[in-house]
C-alpha positions in Angstrom: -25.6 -15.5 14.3 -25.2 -15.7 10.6 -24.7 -19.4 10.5 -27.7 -19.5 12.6 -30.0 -17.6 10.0 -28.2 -19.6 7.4 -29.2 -23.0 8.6 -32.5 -22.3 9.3 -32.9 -20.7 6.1 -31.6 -24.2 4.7 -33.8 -26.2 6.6 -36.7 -23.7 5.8 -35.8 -24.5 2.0 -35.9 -28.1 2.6 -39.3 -28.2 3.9 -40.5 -25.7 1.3 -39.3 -28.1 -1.6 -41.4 -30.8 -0.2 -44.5 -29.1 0.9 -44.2 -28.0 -3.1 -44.1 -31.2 -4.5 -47.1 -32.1 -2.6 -49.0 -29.1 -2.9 -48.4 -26.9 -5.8 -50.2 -24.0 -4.9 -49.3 -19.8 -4.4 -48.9 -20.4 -1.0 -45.9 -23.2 -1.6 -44.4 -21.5 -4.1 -44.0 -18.3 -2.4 -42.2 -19.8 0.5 -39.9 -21.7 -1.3 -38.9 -18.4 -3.6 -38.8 -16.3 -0.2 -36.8 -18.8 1.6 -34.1 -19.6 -1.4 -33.9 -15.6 -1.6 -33.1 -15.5 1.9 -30.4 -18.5 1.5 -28.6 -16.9 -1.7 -28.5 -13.6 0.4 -26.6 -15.0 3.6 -24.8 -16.8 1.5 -23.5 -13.8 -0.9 -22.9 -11.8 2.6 -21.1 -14.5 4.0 -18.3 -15.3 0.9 -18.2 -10.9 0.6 -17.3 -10.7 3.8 -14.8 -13.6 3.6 -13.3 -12.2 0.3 -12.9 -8.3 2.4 -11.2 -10.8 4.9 -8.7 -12.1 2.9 -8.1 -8.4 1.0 -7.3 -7.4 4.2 -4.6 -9.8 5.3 -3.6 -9.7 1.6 -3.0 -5.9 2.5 -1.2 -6.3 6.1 1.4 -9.1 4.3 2.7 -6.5 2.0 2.7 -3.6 4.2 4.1 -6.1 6.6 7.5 -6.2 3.2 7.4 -2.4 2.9 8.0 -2.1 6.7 10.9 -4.8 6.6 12.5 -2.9 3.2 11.5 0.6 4.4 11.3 1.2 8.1 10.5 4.4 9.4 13.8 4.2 11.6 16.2 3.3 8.8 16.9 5.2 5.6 13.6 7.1 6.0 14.9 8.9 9.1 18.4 9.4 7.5 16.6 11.6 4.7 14.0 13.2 7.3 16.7 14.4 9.9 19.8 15.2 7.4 20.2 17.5 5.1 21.8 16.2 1.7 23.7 19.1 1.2 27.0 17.4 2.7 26.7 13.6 1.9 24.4 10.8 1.3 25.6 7.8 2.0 25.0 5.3 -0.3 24.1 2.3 2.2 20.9 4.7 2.7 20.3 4.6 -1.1 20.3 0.7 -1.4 16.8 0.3 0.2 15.1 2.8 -1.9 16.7 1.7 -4.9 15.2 -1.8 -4.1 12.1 -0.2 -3.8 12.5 1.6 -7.2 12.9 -1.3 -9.1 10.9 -4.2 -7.3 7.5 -2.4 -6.6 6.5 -1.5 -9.6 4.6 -4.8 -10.4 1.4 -6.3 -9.9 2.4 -8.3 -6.9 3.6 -5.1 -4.9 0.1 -3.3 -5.4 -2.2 -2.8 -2.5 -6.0 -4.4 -2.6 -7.5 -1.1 -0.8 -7.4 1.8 -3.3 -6.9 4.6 -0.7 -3.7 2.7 0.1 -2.8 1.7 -3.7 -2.9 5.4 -4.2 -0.8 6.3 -1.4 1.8 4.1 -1.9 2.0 5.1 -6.1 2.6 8.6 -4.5 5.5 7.3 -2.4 6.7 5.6 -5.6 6.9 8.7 -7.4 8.4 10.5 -4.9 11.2 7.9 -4.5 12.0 7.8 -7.9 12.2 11.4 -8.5 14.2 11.7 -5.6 17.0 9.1 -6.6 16.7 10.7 -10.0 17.9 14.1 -8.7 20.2 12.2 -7.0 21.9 10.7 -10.1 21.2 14.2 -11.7 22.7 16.5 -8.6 25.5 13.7 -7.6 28.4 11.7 -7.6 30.3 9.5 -5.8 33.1 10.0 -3.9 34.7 6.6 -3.7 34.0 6.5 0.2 30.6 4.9 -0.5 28.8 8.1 -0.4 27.0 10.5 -2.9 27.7 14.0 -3.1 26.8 17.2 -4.6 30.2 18.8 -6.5 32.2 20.7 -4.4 33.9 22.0 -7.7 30.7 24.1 -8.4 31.7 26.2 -5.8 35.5 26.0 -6.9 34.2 27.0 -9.8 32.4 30.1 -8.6 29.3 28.4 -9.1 27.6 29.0 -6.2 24.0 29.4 -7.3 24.1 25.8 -8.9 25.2 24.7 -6.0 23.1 25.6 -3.8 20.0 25.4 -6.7 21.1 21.7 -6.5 20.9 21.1 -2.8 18.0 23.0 -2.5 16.1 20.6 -5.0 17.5 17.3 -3.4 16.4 17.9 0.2 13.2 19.0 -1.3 12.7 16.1 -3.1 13.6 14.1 -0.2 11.1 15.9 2.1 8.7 15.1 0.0 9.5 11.3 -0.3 9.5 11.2 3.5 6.3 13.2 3.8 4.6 10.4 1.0 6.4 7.5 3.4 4.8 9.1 6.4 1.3 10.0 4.9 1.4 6.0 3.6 2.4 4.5 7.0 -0.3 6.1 9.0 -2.8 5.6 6.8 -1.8 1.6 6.8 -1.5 1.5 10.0 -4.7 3.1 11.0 -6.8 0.7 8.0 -5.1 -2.4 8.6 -5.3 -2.2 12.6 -1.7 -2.5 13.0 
């Protein structure tokens, strides 16, 4: 319909231009103003329209690389059905630590601002989660991360459980900012 308007409008301009240069009256003038107003519009509506277009594909590729890093089946669910008090393996870690240092850039930023802003609190959230992890942790040498079992040794009970407490909290919330960024994607992008 659009391209309809738009060629007539272009046609209507062409005709205008002529029946100006013969007859230079109001009348001519007005028509060719009218008609080239009506041209630049369609023509503004038609390249906006194409630009929201391509924002939105833009938008639905990298979503599209946060789904293959960061499924909602993978390390996501690990940290939403676990509790970290035990063990975290580090083959969980690996994707988020990906995350942590390769989306911090230009490229990895989303066009629509509701989702730019969802996925800088997801980013947050990660990274002060793997920092309590480096903070609450260490490794066991069986690939895995845990909280000291020597704090309890130690009679240390309340740091212990103060730490554990902080790291499944932290990771509740990096699941609830994964969840809260997926839906929202899903339902803006169609997907």
């Amino acid at each position: 319909m659009v391209y309809i308007i738009r060629w007539t409008l272009l046609f209507g301009l062409i005709a205008s231009a002529i029946w100006l240069e013969k007859s230079a009256d109001w009348s001519s003038i007005s028509t060719f103003f009218v008609t080239l107003a009506g041209f630049l519009v369609t023509e503004i509506y038609e390249h906006k329209k194409l630009t929201q277009r391509d924002r939105f594909e833009t938008d639905r590729k990298l979503f599209a690389k946060l789904q293959t890093l960061l499924p909602s089946n993978g390390s996501i669910k690990y940290f939403r059905e676990a509790s970290v008090a035990n063990k975290i393996h580090e083959v969980h870690l690996e994707p988020l630590n990906t995350f942590s240092n390769e989306w911090s850039d230009p490229e990895h930023e989303f066009l629509n601002p509701k989702l730019q802003k969802k996925l800088k609190l997801f980013y947050g959230r990660t990274r002060s989660f793997l920092y309590s992890v480096d903070q609450c942790t260490s490794s066991d040498y069986r690939d895995r991360q845990v909280v000291s079992k020597d704090l309890l040794d130690k009679g240390m009970e309340k740091k212990y459980k103060a730490a554990v407490d902080e790291l499944n909290k932290k990771a509740d919330e990096m699941v609830n900012a994964h969840e809260d960024l997926f839906r929202s994607a899903r339902k803006t992008l169609n997907i």
